[in-house]
MDTraj code that builds the backbone (N, CA, C; nanometers):
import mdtraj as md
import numpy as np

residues = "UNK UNK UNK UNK UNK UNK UNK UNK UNK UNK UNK UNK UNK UNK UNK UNK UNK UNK UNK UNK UNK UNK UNK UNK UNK UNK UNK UNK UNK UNK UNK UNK UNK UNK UNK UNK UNK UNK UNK UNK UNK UNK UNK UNK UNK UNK UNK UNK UNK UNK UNK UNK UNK UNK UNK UNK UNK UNK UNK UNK UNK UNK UNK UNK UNK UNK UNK UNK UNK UNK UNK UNK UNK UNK UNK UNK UNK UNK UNK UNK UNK UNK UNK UNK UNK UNK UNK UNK UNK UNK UNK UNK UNK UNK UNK UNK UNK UNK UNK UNK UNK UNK UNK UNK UNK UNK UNK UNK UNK UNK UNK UNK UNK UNK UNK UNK UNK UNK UNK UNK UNK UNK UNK UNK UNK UNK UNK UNK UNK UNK UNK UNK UNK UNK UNK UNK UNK UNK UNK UNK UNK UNK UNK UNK UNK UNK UNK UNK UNK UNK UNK UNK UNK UNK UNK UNK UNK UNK UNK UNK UNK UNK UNK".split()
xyz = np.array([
    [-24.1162, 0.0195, 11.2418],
    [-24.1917, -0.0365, 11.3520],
    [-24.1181, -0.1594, 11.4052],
    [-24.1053, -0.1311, 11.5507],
    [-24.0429, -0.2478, 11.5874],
    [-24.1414, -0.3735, 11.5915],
    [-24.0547, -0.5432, 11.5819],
    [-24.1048, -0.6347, 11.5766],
    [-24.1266, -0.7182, 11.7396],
    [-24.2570, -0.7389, 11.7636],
    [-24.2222, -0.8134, 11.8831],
    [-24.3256, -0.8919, 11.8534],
    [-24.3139, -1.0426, 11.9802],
    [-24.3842, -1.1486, 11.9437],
    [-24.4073, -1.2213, 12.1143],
    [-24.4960, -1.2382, 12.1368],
    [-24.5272, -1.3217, 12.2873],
    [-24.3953, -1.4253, 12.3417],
    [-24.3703, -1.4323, 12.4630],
    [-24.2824, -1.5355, 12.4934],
    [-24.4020, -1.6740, 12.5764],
    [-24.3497, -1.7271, 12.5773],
    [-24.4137, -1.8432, 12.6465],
    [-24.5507, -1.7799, 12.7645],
    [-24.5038, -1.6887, 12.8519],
    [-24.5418, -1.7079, 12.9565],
    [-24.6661, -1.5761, 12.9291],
    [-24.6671, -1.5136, 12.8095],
    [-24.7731, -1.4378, 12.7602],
    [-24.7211, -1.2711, 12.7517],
    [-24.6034, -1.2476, 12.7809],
    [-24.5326, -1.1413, 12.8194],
    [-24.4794, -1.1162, 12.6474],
    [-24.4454, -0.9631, 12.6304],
    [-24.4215, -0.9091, 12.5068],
    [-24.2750, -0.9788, 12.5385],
    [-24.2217, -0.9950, 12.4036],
    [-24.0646, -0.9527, 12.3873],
    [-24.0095, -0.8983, 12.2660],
    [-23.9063, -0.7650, 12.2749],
    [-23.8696, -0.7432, 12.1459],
    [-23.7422, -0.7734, 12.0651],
    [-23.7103, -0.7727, 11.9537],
    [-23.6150, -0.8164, 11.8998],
    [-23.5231, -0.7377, 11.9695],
    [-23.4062, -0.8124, 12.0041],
    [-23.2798, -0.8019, 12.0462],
    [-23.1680, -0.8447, 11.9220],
    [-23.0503, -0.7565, 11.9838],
    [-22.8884, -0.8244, 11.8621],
    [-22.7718, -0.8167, 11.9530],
    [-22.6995, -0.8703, 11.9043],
    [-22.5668, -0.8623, 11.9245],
    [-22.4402, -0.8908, 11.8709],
    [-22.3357, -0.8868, 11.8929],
    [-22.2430, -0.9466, 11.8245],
    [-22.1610, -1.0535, 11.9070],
    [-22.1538, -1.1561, 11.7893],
    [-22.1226, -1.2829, 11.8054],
    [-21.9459, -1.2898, 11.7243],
    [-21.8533, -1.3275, 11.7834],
    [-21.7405, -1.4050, 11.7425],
    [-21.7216, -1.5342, 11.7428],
    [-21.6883, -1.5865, 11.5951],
    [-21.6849, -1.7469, 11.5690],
    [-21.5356, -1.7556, 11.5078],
    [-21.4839, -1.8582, 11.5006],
    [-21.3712, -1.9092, 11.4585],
    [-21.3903, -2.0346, 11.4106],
    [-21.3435, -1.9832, 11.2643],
    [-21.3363, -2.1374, 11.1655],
    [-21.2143, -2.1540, 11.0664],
    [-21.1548, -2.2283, 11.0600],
    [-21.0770, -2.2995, 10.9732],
    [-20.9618, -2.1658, 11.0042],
    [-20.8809, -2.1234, 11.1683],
    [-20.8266, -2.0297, 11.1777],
    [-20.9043, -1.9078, 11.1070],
    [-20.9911, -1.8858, 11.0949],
    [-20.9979, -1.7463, 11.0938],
    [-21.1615, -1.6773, 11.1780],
    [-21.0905, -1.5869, 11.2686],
    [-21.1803, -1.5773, 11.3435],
    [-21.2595, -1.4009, 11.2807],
    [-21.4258, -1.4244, 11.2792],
    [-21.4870, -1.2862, 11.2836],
    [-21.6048, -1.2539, 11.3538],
    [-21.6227, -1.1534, 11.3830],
    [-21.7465, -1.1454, 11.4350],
    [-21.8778, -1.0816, 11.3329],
    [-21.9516, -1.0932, 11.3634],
    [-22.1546, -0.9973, 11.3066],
    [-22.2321, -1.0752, 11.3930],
    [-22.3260, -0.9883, 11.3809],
    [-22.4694, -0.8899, 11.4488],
    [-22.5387, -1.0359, 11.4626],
    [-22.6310, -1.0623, 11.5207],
    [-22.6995, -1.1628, 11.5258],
    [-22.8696, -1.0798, 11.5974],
    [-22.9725, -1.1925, 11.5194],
    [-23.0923, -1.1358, 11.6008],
    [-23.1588, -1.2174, 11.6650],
    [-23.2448, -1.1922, 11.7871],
    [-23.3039, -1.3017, 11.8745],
    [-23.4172, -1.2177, 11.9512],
    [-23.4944, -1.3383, 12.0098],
    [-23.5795, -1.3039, 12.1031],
    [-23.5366, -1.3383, 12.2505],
    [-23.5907, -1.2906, 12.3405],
    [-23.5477, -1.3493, 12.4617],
    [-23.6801, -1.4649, 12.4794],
    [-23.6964, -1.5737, 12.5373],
    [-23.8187, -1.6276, 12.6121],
    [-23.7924, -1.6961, 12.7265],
    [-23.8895, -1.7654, 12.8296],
    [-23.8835, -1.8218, 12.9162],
    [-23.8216, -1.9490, 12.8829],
    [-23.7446, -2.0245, 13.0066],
    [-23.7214, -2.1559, 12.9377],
    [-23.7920, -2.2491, 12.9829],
    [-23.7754, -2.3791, 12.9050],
    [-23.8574, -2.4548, 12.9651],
    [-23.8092, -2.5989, 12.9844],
    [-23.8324, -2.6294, 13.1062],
    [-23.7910, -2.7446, 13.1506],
    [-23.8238, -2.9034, 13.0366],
    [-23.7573, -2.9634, 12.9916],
    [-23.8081, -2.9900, 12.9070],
    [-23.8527, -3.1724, 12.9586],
    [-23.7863, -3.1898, 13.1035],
    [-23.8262, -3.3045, 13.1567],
    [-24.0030, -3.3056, 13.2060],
    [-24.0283, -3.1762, 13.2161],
    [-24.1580, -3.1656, 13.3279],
    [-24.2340, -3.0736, 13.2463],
    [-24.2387, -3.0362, 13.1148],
    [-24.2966, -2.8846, 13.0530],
    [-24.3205, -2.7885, 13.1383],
    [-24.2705, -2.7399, 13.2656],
    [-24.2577, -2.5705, 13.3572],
    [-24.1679, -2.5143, 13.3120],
    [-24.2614, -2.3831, 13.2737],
    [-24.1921, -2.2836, 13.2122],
    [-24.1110, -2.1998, 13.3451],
    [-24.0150, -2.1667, 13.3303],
    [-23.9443, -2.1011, 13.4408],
    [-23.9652, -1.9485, 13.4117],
    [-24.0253, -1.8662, 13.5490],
    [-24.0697, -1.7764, 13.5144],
    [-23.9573, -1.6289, 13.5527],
    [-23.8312, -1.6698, 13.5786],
    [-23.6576, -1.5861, 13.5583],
    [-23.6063, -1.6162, 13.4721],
    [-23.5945, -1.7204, 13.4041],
    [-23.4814, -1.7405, 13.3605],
    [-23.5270, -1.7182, 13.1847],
    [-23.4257, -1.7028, 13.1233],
    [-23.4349, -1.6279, 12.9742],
    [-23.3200, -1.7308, 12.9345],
    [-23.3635, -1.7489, 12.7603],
    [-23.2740, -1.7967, 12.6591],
    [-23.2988, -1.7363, 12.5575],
    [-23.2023, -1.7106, 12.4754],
    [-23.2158, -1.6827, 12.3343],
    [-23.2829, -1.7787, 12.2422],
    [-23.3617, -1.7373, 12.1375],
    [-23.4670, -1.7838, 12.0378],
    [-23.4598, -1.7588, 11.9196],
    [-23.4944, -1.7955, 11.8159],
    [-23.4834, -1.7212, 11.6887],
    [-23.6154, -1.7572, 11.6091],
    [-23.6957, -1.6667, 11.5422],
    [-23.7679, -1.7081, 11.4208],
    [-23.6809, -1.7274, 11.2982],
    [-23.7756, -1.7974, 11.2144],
    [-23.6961, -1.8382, 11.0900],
    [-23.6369, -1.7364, 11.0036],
    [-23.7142, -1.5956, 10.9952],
    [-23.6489, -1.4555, 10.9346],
    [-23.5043, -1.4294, 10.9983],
    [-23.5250, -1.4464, 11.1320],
    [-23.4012, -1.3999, 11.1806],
    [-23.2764, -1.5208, 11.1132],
    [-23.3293, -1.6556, 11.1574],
    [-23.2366, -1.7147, 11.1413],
    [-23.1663, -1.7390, 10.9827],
    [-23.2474, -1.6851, 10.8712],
    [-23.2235, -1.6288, 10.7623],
    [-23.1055, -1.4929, 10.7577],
    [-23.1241, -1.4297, 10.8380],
    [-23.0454, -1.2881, 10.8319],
    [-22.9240, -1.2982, 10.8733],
    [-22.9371, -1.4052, 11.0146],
    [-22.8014, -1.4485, 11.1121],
    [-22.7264, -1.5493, 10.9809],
    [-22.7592, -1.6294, 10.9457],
    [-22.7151, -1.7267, 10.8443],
    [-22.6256, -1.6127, 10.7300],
    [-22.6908, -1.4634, 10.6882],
    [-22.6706, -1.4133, 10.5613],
    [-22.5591, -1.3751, 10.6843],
    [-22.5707, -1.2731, 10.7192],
    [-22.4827, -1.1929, 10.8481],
    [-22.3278, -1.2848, 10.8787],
    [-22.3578, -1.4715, 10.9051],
    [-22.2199, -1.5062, 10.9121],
    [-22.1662, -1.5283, 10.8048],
    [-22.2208, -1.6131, 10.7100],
    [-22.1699, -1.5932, 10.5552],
    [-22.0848, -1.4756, 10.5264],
    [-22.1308, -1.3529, 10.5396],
    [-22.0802, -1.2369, 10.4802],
    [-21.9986, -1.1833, 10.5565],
    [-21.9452, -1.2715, 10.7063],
    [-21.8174, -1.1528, 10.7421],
    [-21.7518, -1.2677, 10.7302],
    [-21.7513, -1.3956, 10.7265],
    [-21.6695, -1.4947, 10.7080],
    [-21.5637, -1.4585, 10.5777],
    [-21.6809, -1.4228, 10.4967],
    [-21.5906, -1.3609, 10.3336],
    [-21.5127, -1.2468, 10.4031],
    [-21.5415, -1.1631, 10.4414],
    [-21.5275, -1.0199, 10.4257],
    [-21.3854, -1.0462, 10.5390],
    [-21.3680, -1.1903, 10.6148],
    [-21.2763, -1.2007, 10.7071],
    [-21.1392, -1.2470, 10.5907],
    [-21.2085, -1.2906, 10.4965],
    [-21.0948, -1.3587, 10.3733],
    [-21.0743, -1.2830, 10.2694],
    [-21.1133, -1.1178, 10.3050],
    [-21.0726, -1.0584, 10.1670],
    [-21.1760, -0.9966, 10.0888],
    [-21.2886, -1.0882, 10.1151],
    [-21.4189, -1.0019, 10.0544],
    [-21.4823, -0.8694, 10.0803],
    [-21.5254, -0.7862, 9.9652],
    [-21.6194, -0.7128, 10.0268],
    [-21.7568, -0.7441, 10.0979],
    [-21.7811, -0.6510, 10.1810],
    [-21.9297, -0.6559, 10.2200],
    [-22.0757, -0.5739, 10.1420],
    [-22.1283, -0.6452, 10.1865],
    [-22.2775, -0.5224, 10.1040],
    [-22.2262, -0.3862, 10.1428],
    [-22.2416, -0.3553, 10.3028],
    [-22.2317, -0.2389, 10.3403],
    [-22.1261, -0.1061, 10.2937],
    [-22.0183, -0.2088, 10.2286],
    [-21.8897, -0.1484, 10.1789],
    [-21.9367, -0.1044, 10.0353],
    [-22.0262, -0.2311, 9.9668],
    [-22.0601, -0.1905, 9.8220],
    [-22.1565, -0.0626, 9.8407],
    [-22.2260, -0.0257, 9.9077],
    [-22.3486, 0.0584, 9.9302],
    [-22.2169, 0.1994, 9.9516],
    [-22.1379, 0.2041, 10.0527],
    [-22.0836, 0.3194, 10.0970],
    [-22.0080, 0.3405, 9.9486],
    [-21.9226, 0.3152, 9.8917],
    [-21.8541, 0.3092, 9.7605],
    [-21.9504, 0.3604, 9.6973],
    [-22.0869, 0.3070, 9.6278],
    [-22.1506, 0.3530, 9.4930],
    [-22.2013, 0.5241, 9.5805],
    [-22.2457, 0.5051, 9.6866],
    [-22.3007, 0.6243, 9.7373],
    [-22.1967, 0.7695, 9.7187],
    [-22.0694, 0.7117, 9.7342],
    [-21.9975, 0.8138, 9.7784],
    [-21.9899, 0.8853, 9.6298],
    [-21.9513, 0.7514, 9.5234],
    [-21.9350, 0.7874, 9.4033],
    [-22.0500, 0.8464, 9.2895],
    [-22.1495, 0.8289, 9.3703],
    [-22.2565, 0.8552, 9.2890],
    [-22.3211, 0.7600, 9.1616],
    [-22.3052, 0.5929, 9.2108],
    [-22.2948, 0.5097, 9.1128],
    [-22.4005, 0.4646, 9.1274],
    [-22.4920, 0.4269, 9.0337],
    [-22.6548, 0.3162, 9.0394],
    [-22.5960, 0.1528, 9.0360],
    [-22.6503, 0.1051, 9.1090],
    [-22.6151, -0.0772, 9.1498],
    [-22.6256, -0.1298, 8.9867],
    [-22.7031, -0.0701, 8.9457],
    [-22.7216, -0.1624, 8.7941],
    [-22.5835, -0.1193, 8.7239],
    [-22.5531, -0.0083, 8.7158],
    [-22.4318, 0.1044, 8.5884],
    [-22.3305, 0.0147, 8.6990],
    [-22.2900, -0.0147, 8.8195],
    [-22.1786, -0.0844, 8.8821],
    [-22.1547, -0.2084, 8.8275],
    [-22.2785, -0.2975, 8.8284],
    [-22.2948, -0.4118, 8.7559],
    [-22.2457, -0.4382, 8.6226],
    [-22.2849, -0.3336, 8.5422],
    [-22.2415, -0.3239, 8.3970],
    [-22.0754, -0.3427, 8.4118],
    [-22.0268, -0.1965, 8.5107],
    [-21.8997, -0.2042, 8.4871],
    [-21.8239, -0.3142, 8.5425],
    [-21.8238, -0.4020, 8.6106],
    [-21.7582, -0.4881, 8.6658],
    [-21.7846, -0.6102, 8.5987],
    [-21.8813, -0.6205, 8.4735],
    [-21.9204, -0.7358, 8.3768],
    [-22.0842, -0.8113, 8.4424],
    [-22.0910, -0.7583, 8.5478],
    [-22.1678, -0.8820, 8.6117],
    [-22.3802, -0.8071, 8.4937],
    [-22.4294, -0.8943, 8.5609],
    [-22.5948, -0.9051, 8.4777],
    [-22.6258, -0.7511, 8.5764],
    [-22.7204, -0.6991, 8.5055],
    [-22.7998, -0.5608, 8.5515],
    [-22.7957, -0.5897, 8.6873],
    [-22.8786, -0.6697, 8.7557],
    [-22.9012, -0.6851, 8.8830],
    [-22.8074, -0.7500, 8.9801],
    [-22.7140, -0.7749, 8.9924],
    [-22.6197, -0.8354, 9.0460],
    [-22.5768, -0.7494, 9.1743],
    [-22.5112, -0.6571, 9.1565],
    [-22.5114, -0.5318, 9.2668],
    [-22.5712, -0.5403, 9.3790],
    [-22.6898, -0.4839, 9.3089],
    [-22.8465, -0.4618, 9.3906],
    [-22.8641, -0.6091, 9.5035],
    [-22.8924, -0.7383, 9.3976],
    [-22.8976, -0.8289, 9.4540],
    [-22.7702, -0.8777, 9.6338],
    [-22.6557, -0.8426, 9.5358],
    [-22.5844, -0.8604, 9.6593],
    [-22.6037, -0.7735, 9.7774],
    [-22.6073, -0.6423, 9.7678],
    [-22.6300, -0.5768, 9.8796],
    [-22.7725, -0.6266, 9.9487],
    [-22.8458, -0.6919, 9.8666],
    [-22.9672, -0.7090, 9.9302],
    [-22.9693, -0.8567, 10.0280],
    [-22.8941, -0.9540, 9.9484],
    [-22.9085, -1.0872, 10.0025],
    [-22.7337, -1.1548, 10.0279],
    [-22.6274, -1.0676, 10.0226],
    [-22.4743, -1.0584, 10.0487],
    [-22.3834, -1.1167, 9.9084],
    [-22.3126, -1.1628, 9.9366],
    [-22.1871, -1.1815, 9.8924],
    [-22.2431, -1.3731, 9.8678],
    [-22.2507, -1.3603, 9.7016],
    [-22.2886, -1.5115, 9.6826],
    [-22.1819, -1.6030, 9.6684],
    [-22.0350, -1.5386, 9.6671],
    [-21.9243, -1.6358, 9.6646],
    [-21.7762, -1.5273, 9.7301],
    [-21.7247, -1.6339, 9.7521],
    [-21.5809, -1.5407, 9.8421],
    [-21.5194, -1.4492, 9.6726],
    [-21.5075, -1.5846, 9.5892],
    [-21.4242, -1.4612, 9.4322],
    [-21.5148, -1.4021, 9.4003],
    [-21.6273, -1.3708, 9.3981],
    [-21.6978, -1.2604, 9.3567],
    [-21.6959, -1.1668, 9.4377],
    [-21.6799, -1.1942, 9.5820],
    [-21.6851, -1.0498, 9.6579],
    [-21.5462, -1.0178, 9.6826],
    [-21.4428, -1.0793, 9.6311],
    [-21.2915, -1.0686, 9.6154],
    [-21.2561, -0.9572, 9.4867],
    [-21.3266, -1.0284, 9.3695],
    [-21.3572, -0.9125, 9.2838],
    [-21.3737, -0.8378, 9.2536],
    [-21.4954, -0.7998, 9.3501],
    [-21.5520, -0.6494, 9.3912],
    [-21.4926, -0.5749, 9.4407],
    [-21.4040, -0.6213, 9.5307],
    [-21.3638, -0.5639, 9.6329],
    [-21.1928, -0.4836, 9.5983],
    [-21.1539, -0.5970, 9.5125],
    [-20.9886, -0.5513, 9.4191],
    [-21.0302, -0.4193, 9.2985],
    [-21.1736, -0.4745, 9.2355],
    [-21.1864, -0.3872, 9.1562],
    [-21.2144, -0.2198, 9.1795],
    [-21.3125, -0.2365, 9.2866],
    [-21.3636, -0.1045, 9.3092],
    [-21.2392, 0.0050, 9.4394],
    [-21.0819, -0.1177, 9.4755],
    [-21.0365, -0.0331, 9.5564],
    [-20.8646, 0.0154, 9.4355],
    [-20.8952, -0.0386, 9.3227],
    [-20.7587, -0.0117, 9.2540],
    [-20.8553, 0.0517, 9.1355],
    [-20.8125, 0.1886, 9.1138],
    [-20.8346, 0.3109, 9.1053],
    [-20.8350, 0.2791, 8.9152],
    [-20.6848, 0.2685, 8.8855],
    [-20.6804, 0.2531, 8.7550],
    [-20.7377, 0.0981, 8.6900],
    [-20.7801, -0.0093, 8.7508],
    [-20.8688, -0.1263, 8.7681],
    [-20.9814, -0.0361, 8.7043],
    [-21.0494, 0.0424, 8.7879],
    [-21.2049, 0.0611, 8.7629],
    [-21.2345, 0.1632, 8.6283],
    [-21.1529, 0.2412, 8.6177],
    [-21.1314, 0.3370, 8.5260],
    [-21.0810, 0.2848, 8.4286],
    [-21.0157, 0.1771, 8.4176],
    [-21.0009, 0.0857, 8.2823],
    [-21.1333, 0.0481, 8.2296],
    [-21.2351, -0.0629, 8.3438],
    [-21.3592, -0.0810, 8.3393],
    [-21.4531, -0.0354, 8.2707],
    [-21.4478, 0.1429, 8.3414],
    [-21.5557, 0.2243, 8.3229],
    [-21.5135, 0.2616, 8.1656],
    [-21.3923, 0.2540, 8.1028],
    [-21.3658, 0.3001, 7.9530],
    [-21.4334, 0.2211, 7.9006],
    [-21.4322, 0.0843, 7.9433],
    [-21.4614, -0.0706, 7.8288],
    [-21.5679, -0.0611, 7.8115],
    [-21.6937, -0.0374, 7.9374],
    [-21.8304, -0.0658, 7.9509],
    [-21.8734, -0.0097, 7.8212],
    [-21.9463, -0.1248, 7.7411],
    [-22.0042, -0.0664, 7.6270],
    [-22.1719, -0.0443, 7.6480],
    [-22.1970, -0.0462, 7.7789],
    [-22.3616, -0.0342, 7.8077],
    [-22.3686, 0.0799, 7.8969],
    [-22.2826, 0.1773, 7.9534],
    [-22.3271, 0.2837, 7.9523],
    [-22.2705, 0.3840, 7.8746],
    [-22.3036, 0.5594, 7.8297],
    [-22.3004, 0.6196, 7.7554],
    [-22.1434, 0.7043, 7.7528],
    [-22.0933, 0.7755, 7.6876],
    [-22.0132, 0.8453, 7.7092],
    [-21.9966, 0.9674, 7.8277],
    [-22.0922, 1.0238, 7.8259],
    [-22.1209, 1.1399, 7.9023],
    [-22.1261, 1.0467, 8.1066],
    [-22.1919, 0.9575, 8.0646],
    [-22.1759, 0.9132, 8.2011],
    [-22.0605, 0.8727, 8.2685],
    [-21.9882, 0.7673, 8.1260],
    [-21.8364, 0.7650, 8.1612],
    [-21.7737, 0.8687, 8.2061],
    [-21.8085, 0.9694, 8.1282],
    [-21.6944, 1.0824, 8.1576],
    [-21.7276, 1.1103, 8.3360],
    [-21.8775, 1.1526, 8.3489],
    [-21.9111, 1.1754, 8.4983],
    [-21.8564, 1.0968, 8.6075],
    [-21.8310, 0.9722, 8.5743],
    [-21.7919, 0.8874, 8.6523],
    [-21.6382, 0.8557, 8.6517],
    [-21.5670, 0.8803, 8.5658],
    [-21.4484, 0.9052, 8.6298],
    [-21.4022, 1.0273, 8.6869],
    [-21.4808, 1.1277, 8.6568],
    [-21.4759, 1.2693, 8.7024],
    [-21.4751, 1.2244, 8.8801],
    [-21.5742, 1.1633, 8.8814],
    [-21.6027, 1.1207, 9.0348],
    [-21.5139, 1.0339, 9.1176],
    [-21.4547, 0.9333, 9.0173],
    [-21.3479, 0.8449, 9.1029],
    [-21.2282, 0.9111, 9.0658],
    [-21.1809, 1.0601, 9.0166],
    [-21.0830, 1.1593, 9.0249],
    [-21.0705, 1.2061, 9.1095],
    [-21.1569, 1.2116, 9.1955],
    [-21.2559, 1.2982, 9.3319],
    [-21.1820, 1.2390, 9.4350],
    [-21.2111, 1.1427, 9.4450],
    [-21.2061, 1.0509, 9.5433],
    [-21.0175, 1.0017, 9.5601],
    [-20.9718, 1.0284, 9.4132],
    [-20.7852, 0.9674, 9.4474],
    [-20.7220, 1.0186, 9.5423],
])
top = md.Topology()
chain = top.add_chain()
for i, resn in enumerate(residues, 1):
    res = top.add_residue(resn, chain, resSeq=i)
    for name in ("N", "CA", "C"):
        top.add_atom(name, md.element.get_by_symbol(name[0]), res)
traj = md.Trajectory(xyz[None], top)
């Protein structure tokens, strides 16, 4: 269900996105951003102008836009992204927790990142070396002493698949 919320002048508006390019410290990336449109308002005289539009944000959004630049800023330096971790376990047939195990990190770690991004550039640097160098992960998946044999075996069966 889409989200919409009144603008000033009593008129619906619905969430809008786009993509935004920023440049910092030389390195330039772009992601998605979300907004509302509303009326603006004069702020010498309080008249709302009833053409003219600015971009707005609620605090959810500005939560998401905040996660959204964080995570291509990394992903501009090397990091993986959620979206990359999600396409990887999917393809491979991997559960966020059994990924977690293998890469050392706590049960939920995975999960968490895809859910709320990339909590540091070397951790999503990590991720990102580990899960794209083949004999890296398959070293991993031997060591993991928290999942079973039979799964090991399935799971390199699967990143055999994929060489």
């Amino acid at each position: 269900m889409e989200k919409s919320i009144l603008k000033r002048n009593g008129d619906k508006t619905e969430e809008l996105s786009c993509f935004v390019t920023k440049k910092f410290n030389q390195i330039e990336f772009s992601y998605k951003i979300h907004y509302y449109l509303d009326n603006i308002v004069d702020e010498n005289n309080g008249k709302i102008s009833k053409t003219d539009l600015e971009k707005h944000f609620t605090e959810e959004q500005m939560e998401r836009n905040t996660a959204a630049l964080k995570n291509a800023y990394f992903a501009a330096q090397g990091s993986i992204s959620p979206i990359e971790i999600i396409k990887f376990r999917k393809k491979h047939k991997i559960a966020a927790s059994t990924l977690s195990y293998i890469l050392g990190f706590s049960k939920n770690t995975i999960s968490n990142i895809e859910k709320d991004g990339i909590s540091s550039l070397a951790t999503g640097r990590l991720i990102k070396n580990s899960i794209e160098n083949k004999n890296l992960l398959r070293k991993y998946i031997k060591l993991c002493y928290k999942i079973d044999e039979k799964k090991k075996e399935r799971l390199l069966q699967e990143i055999e698949k994929s060489s």
